[in-house]
C-alpha positions as CSV (number, residue, x, y, z in Angstrom):
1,X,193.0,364.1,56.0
2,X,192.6,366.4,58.2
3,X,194.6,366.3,61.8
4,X,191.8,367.0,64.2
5,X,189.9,364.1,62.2
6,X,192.6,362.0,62.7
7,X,193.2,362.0,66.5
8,X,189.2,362.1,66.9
9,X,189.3,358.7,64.9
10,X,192.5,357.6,66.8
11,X,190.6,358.2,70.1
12,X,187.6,356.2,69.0
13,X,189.9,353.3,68.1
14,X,191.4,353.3,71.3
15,X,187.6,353.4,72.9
16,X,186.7,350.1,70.4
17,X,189.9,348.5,71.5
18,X,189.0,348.9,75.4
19,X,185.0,347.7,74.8
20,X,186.6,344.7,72.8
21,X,189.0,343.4,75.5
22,X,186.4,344.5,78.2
23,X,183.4,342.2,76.1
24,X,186.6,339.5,76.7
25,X,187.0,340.1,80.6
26,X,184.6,342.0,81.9
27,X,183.1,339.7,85.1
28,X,181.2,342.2,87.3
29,X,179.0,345.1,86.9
30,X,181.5,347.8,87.2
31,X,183.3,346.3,84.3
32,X,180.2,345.9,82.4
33,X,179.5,349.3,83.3
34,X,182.1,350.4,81.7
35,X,182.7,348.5,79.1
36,X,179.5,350.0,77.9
37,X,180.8,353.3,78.7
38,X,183.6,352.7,75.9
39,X,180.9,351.2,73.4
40,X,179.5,354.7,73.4
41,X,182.7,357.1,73.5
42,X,184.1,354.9,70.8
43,X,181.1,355.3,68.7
44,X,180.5,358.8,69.7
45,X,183.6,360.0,69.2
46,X,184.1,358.1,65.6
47,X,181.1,360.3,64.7
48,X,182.3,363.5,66.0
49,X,185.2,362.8,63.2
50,X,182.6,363.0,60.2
51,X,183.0,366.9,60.7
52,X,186.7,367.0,59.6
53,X,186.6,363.5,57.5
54,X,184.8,362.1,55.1
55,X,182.8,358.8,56.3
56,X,184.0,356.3,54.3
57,X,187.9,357.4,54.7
58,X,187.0,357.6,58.3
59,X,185.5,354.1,58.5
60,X,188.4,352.8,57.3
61,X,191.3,354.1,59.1
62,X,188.7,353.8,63.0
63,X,188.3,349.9,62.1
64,X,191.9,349.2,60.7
65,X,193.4,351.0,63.7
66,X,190.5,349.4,66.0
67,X,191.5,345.9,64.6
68,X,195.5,347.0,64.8
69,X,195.1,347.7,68.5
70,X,193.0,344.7,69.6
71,X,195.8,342.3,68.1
72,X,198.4,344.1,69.9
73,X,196.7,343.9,73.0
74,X,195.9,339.9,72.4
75,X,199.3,339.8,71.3
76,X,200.9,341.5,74.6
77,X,198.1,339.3,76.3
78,X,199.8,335.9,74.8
79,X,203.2,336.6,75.3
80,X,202.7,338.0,78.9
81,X,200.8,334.2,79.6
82,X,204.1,332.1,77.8
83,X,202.5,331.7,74.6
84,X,203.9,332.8,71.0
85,X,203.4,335.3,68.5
86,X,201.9,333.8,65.0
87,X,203.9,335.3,62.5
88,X,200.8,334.9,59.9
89,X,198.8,336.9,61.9
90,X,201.5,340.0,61.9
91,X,202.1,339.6,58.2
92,X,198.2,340.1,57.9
93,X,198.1,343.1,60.1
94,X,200.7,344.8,58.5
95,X,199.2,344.1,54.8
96,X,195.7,345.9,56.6
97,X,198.0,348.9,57.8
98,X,199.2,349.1,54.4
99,X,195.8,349.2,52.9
100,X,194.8,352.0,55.5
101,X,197.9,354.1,54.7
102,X,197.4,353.4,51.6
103,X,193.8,355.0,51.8
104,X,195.1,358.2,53.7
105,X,197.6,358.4,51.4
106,X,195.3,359.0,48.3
107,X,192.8,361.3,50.0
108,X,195.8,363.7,51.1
């Protein structure tokens, strides 16, 4: 895979992460505002990475790192309120980072 595609998709997850939590919180129009703003750059910049990586490898790894960085975030979110960390749900998210290593591991 190559690097440049990588940090594009990377970029693009971070951007999906960000519209998720803001479709979560967002209460007024600036938040809106941009919450819409990170709907696009995520999408737009997942699409710039179809120069450097093919699209279904690229699928992939933007929605496995999109869904990794949500459940941090909801994660950080629950502990910061009291609340406890499900240790089905990490055992899950691990076994989808495998599967998305696993994926750039046989395209390298």
């Amino acid at each position: 895979m190559n690097t440049k595609g990588l940090i594009l998709i990377i970029i693009g997850a971070m951007f999906e992460c960000a519209w998720a939590f803001g479709l979560k919180h967002a209460q007024g129009s600036f938040e809106l505002f941009l919450t819409v703003f990170c709907v696009v750059a995520s999408f737009g910049i997942f699409m710039l990475s179809f120069k450097y990586v093919g699209a279904s490898i690229a699928y992939v790894v933007y929605t496995g790192l999109g869904t990794l960085f949500v459940v941090m975030i909801e994660m950080a979110d629950t502990l910061s309120h009291g609340g406890h960390i499900e240790v089905l749900r990490i055992v899950f998210v691990v076994t989808l980072m495998l599967g998305v290593i696993g994926v750039k591991g046989a395209k390298s």
